[in-house]
N, C-alpha and C positions, 0 to 999 in steps of 0.2 A: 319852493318855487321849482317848475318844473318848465323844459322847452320842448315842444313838442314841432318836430320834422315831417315838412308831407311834400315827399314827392312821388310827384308823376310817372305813373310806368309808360309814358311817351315819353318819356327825356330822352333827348338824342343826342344831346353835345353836354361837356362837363361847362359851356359856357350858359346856359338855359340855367332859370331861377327855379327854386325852392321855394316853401313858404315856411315862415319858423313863427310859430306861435308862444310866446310865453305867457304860463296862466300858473295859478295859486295850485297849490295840493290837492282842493277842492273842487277845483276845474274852471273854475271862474279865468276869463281872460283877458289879462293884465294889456298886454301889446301883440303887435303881429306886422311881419314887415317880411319882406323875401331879400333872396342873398344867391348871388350866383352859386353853381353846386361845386365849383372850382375853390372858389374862396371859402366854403364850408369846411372841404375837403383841407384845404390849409391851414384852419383853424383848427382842427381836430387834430390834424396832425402835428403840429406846433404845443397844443396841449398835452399831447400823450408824452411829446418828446423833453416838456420842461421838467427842471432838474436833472438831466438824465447825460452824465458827463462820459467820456472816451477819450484813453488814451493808449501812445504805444506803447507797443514792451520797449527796451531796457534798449538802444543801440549801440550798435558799433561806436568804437572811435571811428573819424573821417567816414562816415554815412553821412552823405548829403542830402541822399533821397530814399524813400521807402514808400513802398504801395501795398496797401494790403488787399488781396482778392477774397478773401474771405476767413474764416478764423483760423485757419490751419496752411493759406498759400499766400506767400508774401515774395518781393522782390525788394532788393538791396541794392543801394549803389557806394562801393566804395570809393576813397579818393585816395590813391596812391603815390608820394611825390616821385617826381624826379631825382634818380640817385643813383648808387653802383651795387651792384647785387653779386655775389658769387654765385654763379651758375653751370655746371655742367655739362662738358661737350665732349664726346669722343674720348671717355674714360680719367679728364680731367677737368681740373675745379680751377676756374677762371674770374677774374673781379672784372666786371664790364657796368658800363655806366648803357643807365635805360632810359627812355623817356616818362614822364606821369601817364601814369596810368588809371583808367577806371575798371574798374571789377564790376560786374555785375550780376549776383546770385536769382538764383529761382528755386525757391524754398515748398518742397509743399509735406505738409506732417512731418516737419522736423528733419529733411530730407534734402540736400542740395540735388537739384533733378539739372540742373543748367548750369550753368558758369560760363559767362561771354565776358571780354577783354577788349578794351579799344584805349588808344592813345590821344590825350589834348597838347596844347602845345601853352607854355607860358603859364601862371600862378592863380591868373583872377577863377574866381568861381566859376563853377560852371552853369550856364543857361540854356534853355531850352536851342537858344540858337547855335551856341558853342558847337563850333568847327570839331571833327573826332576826324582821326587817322587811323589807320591799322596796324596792329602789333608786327612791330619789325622781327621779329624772330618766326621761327617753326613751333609746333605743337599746337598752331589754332589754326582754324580752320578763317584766314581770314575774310573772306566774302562776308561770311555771318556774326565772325567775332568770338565762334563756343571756344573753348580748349580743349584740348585732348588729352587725357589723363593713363592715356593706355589702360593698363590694371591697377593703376591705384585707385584709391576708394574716397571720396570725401568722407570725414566721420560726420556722425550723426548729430545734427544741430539742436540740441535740447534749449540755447538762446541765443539769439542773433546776435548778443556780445563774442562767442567764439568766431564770426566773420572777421573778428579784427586782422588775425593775425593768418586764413585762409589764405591768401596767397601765396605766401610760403611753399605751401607745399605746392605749387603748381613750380613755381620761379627753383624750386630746388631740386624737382624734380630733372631726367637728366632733358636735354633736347638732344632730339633726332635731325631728321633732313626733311621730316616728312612733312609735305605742301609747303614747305621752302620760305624763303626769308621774303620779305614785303619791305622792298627800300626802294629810293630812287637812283641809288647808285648799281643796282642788277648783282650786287656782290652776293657770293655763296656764304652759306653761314663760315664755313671754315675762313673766306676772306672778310666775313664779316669780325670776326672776332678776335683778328690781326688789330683790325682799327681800332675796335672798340676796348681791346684793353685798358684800365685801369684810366681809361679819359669818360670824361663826362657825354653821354647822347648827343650826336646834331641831330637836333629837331629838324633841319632840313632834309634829314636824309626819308623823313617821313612819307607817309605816301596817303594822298588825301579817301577819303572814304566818299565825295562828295555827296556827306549827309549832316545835316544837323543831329545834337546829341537827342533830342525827342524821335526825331523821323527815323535815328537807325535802330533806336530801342522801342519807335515805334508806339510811344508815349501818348495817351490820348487818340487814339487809335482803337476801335472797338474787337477785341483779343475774342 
């Protein structure tokens, strides 16, 4: 059995009909009925694509979200809780308690090309409406949310599994002054780090980003 397609070299819209003839080997003709060329199109495509399954590679722990741009450039979002980090400041190594934090990589041929940082407030999952803040410390740039790594290097991401533990090296690295601490209270980092000794983050001290967590990552948005 054979279906034989005839369309028109005046078709002007994908909504305008076909004609699909179905006849025997022979050519003799069994049926014949048209079918818009959109619905045709969905059908073929629907065909080629059955059986034909996709998945992702391997993730992070605490990835909530991943987008792939194509086979080699993907984006990550980590979830980092709220907790106390030792951090470096002006030649010493300090416990300060941070707010939750998201990570967000930009991966492309095995390559960290970005790295943006923002802060949420409270445990529920995050949603596209989820309220984000800006990193209360130095070393980001926070308008945008990148980090600044000076000269140190991300390694080479041969799978998205080594994101897990990526922050580290940003949080252990030393901070400077540079483009200054993002609170509400206007404190310098050196007075910020009086307070923040060995106590847990006030979330209050946060400073709002006013964006949603899609609008500042810009999420569904055409890149």
């Amino acid at each position: 059995m054979e279906f034989l397609i005839k369309i028109s070299d005046q078709l002007r819209s994908i909504q305008e009909h076909v004609q699909v003839v179905q006849q025997h080997e022979n050519g003799a003709e069994i049926d014949s009925y048209s079918l818009r060329f959109s619905d045709f199109i969905a059908a073929l495509t629907s065909s080629m694509e059955s059986g034909v399954s996709y998945e992702s590679p391997l993730l992070p722990k605490n990835c909530f979200k991943y987008i792939t741009r194509n086979h080699s450039r993907y984006e990550v979002f980590i979830d980092v809780s709220k907790q106390k980090w030792q951090i470096e400041f002006q030649g010493k190594r300090v416990m300060v308690g941070l707010p939750r934090m998201i990570f967000n990589y930009r991966i492309e041929s095995e390559r960290i090309v970005n790295v943006k940082v923002i802060c949420v407030k409270g445990t529920e999952s995050v949603q596209s409406e989820t309220e984000v803040f800006y990193f209360p410390l130095p070393n980001v740039y926070h308008s945008s949310g990148e980090i600044c790594m000076g000269t140190n290097v991300f390694p080479k991401v041969e799978c998205l599994t080594h994101l897990e533990t990526m922050h580290f090296l940003f949080l252990f690295a030393e901070f400077g002054t540079d483009y200054g601490t993002m609170t509400l209270t206007g404190k310098s980092m050196k007075e910020l780090i009086k307070d923040m000794e060995d106590k847990d983050f006030d979330d209050d001290w946060l400073v709002p980003s006013k964006a949603s967590f899609n609008d500042f990552f810009h999420i569904g948005y055409d890149k």
